[in-house]
C-alpha positions as CSV (number, residue, x, y, z in Angstrom):
1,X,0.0,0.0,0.0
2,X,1.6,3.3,-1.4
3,X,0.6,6.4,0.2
4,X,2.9,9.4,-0.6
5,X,1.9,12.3,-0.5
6,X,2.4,13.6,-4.3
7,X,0.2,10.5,-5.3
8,X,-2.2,11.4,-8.2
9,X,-5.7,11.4,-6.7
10,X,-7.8,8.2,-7.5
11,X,-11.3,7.1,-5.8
12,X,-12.2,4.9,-3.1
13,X,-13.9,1.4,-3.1
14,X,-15.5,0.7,0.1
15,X,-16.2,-2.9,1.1
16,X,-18.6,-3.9,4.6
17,X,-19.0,-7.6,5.2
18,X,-20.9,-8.8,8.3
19,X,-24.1,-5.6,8.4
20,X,-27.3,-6.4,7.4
21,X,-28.8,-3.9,5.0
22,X,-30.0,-1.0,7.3
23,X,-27.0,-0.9,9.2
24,X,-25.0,-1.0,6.2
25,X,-27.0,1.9,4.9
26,X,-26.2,3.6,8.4
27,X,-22.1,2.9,8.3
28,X,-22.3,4.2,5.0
29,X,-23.7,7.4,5.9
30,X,-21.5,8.0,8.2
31,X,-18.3,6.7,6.9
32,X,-16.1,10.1,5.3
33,X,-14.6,7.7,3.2
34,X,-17.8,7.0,1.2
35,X,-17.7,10.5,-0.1
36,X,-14.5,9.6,-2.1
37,X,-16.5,6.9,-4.0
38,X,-17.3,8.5,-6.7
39,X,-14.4,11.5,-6.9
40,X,-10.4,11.7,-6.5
41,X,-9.2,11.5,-3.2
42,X,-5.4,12.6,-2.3
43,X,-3.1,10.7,-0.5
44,X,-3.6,12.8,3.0
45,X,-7.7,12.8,2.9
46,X,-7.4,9.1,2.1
47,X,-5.0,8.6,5.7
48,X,-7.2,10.6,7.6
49,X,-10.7,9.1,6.5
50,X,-9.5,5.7,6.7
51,X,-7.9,6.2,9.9
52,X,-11.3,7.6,11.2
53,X,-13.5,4.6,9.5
54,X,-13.4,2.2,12.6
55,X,-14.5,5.0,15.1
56,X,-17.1,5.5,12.6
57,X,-18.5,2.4,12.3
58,X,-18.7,1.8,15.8
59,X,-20.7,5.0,16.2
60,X,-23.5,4.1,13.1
61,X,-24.2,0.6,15.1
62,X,-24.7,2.2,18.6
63,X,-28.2,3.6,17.7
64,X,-29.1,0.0,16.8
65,X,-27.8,-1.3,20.4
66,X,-24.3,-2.6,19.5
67,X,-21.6,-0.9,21.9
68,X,-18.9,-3.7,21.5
69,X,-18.4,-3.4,17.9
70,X,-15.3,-5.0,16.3
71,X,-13.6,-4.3,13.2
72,X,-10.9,-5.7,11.0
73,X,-10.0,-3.4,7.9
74,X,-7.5,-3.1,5.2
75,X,-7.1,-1.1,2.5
76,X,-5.6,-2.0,-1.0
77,X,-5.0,-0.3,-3.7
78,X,-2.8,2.7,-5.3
79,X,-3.3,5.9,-7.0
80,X,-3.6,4.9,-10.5
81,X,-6.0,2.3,-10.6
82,X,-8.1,3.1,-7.2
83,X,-8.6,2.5,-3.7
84,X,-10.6,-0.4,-1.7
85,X,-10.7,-0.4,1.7
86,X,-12.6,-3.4,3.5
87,X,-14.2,-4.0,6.6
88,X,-15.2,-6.9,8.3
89,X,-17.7,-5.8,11.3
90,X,-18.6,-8.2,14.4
91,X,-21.5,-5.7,15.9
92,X,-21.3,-8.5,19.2
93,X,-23.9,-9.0,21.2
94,X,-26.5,-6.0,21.6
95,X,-27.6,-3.8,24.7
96,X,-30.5,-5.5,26.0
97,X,-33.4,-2.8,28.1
98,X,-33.1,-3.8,31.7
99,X,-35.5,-1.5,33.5
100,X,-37.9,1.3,31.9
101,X,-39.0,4.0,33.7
102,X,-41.8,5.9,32.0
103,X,-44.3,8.5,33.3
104,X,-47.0,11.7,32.3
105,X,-47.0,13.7,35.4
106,X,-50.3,15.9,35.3
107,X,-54.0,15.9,34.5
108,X,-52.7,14.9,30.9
109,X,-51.9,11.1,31.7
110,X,-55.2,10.8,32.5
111,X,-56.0,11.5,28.4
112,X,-56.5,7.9,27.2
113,X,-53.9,8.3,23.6
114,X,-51.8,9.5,26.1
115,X,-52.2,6.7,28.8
116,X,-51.2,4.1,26.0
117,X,-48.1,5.9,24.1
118,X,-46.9,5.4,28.1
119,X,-48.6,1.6,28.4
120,X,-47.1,0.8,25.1
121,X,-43.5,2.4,25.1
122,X,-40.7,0.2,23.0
123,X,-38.3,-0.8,23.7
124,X,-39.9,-2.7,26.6
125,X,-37.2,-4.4,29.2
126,X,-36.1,-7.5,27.8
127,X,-35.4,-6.3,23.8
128,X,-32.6,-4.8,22.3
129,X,-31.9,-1.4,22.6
130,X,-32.8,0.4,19.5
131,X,-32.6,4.5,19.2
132,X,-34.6,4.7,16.7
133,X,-37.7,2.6,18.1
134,X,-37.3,5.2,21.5
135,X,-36.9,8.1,19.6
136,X,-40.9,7.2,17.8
137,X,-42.4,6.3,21.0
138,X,-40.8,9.2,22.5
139,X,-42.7,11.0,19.5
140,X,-46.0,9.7,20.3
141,X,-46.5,10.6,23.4
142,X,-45.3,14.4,22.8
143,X,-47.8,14.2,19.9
144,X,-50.6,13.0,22.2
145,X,-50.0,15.5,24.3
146,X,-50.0,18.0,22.2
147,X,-53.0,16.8,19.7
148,X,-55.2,16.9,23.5
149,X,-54.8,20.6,24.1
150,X,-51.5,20.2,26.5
151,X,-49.7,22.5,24.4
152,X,-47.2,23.5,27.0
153,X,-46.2,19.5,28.0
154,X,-42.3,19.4,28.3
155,X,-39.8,16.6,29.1
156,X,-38.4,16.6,32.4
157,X,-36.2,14.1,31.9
158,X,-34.6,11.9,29.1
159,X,-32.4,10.0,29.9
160,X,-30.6,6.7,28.1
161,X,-27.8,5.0,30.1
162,X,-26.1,2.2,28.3
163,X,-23.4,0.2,30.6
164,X,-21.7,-1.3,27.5
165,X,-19.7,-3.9,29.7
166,X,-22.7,-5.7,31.2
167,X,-24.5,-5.4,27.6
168,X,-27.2,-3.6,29.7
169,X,-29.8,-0.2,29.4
170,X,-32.1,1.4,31.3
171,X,-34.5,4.5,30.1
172,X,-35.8,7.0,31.7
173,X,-38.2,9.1,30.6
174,X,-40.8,11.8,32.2
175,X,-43.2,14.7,30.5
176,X,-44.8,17.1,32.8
177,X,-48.5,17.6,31.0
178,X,-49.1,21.6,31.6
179,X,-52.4,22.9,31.5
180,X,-54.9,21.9,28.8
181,X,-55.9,24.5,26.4
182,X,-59.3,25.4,24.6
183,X,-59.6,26.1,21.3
184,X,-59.9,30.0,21.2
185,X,-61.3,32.0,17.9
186,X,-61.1,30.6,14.5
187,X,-59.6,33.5,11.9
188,X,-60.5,33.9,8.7
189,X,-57.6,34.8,5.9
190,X,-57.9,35.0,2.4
191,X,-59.7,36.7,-0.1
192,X,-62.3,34.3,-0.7
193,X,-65.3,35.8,-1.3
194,X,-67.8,34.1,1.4
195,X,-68.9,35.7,4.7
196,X,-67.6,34.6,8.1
197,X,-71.0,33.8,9.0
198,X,-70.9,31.0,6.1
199,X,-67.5,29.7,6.9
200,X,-68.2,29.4,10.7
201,X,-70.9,26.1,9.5
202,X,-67.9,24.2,8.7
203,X,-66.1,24.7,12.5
204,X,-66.8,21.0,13.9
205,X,-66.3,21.8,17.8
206,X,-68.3,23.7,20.0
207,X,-67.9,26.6,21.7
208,X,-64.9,26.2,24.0
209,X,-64.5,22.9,23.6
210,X,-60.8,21.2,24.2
211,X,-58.6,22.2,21.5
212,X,-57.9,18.6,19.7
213,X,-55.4,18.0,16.7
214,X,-57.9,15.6,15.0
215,X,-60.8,18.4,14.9
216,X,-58.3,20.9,13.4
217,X,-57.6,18.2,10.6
218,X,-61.1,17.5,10.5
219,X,-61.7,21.3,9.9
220,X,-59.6,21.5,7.4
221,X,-60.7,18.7,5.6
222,X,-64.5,19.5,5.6
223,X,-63.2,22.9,4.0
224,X,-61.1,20.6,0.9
225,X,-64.3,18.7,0.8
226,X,-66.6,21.7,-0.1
227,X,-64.5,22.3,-3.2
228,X,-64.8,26.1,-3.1
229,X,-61.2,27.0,-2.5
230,X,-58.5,26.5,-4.8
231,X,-56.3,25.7,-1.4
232,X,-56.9,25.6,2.3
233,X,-54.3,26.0,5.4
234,X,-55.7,25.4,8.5
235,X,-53.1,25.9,11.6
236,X,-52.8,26.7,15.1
237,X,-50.5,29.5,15.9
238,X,-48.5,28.3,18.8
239,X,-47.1,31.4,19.7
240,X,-49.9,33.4,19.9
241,X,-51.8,31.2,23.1
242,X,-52.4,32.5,25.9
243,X,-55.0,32.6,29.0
244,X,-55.5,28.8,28.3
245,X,-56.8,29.3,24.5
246,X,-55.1,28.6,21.2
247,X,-56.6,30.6,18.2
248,X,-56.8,29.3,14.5
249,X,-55.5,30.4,11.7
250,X,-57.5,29.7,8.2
251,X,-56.0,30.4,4.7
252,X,-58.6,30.5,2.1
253,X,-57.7,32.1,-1.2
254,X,-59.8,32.8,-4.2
255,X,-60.5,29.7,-6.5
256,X,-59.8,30.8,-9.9
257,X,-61.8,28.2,-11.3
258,X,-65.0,30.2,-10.1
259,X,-63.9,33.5,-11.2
């Protein structure tokens, strides 16, 4: 292997044995040296990324549970005809979830989307430790939160604690709910030409009723469904709640067609 530093610049070849497809896809998008693929590399990028590879590959596979990665690499090759650096990866044995601790604290967790994002959190003690499976339960119960009014529910704590030698994780996780907001007025935008009087028929909750994700989608769809408007945006301005009320915002311009 000849790597002198006037070498004429030549691509890279990368080789991964022992990955299943998605972590494959995941070394590779981490891996610097798969951004010499498909153009020159130069003798010192070519040190440096391959140098930085095994580090690299060890990182990808730690969202998928694997903290005692091994690798064996080499790298073949020369300037003129092209790179190819190999890696054979032994991801060992996975993280396995000891203990899960995961709790709504508030009137929220009495909400019952909200109860079973909690009841049915994955990874559940007992399966591999996967980031990304956390990361979309995590999501589901911020979003069931949120889609039941608690507009100000926040994590208190988040916590992941991997102890790599025993192979082990525990998770941690706890949302305060907040109060629970009501939908406040709904505000007509747009210059289509109907009267607010005419639009309000299509508002599907009552008078301060709960503000609920599902009825703003269900607004907004009623709205499509009438086929007066040549586009509809229906959305609740965050930043503008306040005294427990979350207004509307509705976007109805003029239909061409019916000019």
């Amino acid at each position: 292997m000849l790597l002198g530093a006037g070498a004429l610049p030549a691509g890279v070849k990368v080789e991964l044995e022992g990955l299943n497809e998605e972590q494959r896809e995941a070394v590779r998008a981490t891996l610097d040296l798969g951004d010499y693929e498909k153009r020159d590399v130069s003798g010192a990028e070519l040190r440096a990324a391959y140098a930085d590879a095994e580090q690299q590959i060890r990182s990808a596979l730690e969202p998928f549970g694997y903290y005692d990665t091994q690798v064996q690499k080499s790298l073949s090759g020369d300037a003129e005809e092209g790179w190819n650096a190999k890696f054979v990866v032994q991801p060992g044995e996975p993280a396995i979830v000891r203990e899960t601790r995961v709790e709504v604290v508030g009137e929220g967790k009495e909400q019952r989307r909200v109860a079973e994002a909690v009841r049915d959190f994955a990874p559940k003690p007992g399966a591999r430790l996967d980031h990304a499976t956390y990361e979309a339960s995590k999501a589901v119960i911020e979003t069931s939160l949120r889609g039941a009014g608690y507009l100000d529910a926040r994590p208190l704590q988040k916590r992941v604690t991997v102890n790599a030698d025993e192979r082990a994780a525990d998770v941690e996780l706890r949302y305060e709910s907040g109060r629970r907001y009501r939908f406040g007025d709904v505000r007509f935008g747009g210059d289509a030409p109907f009267p607010e009087s005419f639009l309000d028929d299509f508002i599907p909750w009552r008078k301060d009723a709960y503000f609920n994700s599902e009825q703003v989608l269900n607004l907004q769809q009623r709205l499509v469904d009438a086929d007066y408007f040549e586009l509809v945006s229906v959305q609740p301005p965050l930043e503008d709640k306040r005294d427990g009320r979350v207004p509307i915002d509705v976007l109805l311009p003029r239909d061409q067609r019916t000019v």
